[in-house]
OpenMM code with the backbone's topology and positions (N, CA, C; nanometers):
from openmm import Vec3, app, unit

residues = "UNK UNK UNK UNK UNK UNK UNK UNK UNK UNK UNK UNK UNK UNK UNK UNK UNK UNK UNK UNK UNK UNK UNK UNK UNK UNK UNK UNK UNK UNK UNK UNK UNK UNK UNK UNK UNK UNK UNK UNK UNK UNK UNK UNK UNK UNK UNK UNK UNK UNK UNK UNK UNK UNK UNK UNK UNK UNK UNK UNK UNK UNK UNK UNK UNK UNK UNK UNK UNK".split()
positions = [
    Vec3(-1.6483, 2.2716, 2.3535),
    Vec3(-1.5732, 2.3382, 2.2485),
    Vec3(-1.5727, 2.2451, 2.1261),
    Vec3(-1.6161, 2.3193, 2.0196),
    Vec3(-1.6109, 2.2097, 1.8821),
    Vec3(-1.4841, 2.2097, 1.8267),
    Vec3(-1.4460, 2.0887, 1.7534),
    Vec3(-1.3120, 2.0520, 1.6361),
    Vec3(-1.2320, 2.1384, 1.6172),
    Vec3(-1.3236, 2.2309, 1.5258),
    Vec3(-1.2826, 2.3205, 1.4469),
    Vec3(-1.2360, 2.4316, 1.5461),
    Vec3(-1.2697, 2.5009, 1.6369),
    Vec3(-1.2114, 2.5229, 1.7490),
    Vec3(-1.0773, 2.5168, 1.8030),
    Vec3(-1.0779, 2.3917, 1.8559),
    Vec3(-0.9794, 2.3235, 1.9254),
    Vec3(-0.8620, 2.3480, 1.8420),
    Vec3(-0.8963, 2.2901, 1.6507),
    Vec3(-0.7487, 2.3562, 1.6047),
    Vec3(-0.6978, 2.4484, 1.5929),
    Vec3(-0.8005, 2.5556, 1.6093),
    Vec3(-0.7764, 2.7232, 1.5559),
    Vec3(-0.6536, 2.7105, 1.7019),
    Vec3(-0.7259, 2.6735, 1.7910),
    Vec3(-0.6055, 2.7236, 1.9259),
    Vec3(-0.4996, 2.6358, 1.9268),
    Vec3(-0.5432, 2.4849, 1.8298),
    Vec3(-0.3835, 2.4835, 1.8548),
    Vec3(-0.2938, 2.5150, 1.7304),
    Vec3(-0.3589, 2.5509, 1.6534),
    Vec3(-0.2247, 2.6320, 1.5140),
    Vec3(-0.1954, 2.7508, 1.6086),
    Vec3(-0.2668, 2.8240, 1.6875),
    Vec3(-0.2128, 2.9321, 1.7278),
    Vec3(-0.1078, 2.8861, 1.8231),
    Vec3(-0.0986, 2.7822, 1.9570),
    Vec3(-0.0206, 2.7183, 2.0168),
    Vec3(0.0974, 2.7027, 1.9365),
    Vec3(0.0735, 2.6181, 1.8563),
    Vec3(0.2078, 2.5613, 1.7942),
    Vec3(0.2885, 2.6941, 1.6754),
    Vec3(0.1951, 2.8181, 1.6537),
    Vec3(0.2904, 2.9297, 1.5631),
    Vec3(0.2653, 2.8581, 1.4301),
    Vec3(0.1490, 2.8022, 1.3955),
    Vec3(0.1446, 2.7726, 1.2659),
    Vec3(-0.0048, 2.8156, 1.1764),
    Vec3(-0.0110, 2.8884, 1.1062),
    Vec3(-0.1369, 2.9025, 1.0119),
    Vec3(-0.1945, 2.8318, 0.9504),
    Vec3(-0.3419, 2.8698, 0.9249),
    Vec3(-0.4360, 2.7539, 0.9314),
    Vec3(-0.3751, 2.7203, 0.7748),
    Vec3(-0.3596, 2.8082, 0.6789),
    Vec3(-0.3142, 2.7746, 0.5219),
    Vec3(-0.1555, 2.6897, 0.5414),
    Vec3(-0.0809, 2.7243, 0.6502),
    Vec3(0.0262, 2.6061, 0.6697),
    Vec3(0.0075, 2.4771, 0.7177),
    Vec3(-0.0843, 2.4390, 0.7684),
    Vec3(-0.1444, 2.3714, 0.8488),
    Vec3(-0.2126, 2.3033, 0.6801),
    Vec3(-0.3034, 2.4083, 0.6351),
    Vec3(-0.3531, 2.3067, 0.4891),
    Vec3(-0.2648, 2.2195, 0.4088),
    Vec3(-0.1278, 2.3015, 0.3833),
    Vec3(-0.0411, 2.2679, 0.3115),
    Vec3(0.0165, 2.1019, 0.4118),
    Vec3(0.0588, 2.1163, 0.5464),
    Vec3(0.1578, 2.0470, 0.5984),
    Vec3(0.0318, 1.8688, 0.5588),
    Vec3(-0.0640, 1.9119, 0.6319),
    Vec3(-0.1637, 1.7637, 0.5777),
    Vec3(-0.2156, 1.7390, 0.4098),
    Vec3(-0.1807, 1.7952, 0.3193),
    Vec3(-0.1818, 1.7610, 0.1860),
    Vec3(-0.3112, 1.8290, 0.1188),
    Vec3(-0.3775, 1.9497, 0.1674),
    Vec3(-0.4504, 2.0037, 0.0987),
    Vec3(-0.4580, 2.1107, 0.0816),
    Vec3(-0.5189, 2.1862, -0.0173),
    Vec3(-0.5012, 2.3592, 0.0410),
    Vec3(-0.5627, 2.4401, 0.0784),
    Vec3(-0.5602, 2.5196, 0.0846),
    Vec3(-0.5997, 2.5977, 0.2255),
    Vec3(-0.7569, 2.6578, 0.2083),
    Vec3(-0.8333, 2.6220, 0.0649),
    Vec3(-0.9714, 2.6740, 0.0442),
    Vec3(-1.0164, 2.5539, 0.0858),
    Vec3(-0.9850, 2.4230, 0.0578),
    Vec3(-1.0603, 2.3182, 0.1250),
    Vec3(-1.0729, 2.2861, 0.2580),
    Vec3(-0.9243, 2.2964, 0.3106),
    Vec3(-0.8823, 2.3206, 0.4368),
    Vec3(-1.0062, 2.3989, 0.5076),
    Vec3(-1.0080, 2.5515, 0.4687),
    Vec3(-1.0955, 2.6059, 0.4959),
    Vec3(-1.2359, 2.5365, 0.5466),
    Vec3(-1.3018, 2.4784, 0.4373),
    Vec3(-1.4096, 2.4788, 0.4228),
    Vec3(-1.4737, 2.3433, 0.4899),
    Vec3(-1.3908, 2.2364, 0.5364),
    Vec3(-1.3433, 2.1376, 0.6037),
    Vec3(-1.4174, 2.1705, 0.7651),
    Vec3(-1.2835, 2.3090, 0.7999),
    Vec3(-1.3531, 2.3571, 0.9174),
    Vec3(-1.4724, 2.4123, 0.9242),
    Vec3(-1.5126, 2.4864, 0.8231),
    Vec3(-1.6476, 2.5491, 0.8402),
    Vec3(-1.7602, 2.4101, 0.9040),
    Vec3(-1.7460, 2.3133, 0.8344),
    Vec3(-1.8406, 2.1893, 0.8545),
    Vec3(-1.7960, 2.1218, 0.9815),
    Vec3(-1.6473, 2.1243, 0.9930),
    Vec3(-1.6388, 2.0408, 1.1469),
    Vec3(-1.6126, 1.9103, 1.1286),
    Vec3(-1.6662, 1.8676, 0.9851),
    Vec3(-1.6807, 1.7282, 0.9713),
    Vec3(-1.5072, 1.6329, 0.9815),
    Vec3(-1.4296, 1.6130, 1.0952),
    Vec3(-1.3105, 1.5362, 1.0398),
    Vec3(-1.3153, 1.4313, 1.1016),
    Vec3(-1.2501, 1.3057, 1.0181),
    Vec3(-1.2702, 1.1693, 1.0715),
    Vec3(-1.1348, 1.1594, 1.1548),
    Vec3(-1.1526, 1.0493, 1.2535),
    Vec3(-1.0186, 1.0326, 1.3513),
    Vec3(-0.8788, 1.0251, 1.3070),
    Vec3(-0.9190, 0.9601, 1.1891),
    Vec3(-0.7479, 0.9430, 1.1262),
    Vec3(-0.7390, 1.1188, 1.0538),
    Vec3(-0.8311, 1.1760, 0.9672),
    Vec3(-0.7736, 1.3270, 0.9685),
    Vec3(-0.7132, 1.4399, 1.1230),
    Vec3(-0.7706, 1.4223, 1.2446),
    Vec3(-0.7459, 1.4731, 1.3273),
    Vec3(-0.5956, 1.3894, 1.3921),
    Vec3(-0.5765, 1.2717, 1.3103),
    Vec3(-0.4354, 1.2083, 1.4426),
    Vec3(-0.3748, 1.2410, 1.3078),
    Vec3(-0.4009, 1.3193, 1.1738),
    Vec3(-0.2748, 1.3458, 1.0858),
    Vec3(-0.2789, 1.5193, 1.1123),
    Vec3(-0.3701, 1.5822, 1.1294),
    Vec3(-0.3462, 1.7165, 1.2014),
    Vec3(-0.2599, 1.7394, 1.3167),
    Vec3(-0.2891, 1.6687, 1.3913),
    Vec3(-0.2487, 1.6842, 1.5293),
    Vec3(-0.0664, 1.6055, 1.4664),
    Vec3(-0.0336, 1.5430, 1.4225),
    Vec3(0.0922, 1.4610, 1.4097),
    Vec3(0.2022, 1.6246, 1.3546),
    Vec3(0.0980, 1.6708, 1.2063),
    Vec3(0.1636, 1.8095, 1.1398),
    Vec3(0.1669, 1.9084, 1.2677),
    Vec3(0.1012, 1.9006, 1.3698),
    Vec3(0.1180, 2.0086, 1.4750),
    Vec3(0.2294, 1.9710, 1.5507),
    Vec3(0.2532, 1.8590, 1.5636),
    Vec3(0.3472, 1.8148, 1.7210),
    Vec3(0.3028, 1.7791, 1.8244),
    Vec3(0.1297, 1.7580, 1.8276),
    Vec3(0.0729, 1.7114, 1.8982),
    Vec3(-0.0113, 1.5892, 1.8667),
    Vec3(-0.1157, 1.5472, 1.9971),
    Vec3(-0.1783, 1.4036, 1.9931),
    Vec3(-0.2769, 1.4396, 2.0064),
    Vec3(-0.3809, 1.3731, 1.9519),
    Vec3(-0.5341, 1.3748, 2.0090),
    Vec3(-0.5557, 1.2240, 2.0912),
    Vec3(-0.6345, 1.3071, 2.2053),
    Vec3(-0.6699, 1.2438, 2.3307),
    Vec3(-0.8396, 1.2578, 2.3763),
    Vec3(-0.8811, 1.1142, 2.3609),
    Vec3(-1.0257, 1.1187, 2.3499),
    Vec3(-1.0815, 1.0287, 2.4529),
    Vec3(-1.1321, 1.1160, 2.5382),
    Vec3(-1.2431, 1.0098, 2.6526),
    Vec3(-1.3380, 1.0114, 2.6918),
    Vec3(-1.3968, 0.9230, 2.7533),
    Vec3(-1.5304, 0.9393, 2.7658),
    Vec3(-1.4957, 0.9452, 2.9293),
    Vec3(-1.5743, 1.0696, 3.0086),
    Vec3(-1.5678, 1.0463, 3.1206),
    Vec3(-1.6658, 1.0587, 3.2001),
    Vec3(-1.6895, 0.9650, 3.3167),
    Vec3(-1.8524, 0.9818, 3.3864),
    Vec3(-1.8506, 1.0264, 3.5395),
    Vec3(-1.9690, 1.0277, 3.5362),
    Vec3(-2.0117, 1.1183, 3.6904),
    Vec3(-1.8688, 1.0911, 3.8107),
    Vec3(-1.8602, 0.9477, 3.8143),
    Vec3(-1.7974, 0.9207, 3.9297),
    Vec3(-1.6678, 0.9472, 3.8859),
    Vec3(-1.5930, 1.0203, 3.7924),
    Vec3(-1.4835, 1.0418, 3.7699),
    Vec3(-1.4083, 0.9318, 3.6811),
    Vec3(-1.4639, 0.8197, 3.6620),
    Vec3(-1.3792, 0.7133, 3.5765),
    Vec3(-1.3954, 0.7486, 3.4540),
    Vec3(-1.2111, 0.7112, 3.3357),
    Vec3(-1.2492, 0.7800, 3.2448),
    Vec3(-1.1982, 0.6644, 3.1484),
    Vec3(-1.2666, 0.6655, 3.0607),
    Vec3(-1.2224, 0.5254, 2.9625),
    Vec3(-1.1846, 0.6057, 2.8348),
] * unit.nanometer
topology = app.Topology()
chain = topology.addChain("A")
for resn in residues:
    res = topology.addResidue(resn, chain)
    for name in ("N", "CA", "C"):
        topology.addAtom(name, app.Element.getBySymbol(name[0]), res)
């Protein structure tokens, strides 16, 4: 599942729109937009998304034998 994805379900989780969601991280909602179209967000934009949601981003790498770093 890509980025851009992941937030659509969680603005829907958390009851918040993607143009509230533009506003709550400091941009608006045509850039916002267009942001997702590309996918392109760096870690610190996704841990200030996820902070305006009420949530965390959680990132691992995990391998065959189940260990996950």
């Amino acid at each position: 599942m890509d980025i851009p994805t992941k937030i659509r379900l969680a603005e829907t989780y958390a009851k918040i729109s993607e143009a509230e969601l533009a506003r709550r991280v400091g941009t608006s909602p045509q850039a916002f937009g267009q942001r997702m179209k590309t996918g392109r967000f760096s870690s610190a934009d996704l841990d200030q998304i996820a902070g305006c949601l009420g949530a965390e981003v959680v990132v691992k790498f995990r391998f065959p034998d189940g260990t996950e770093i």
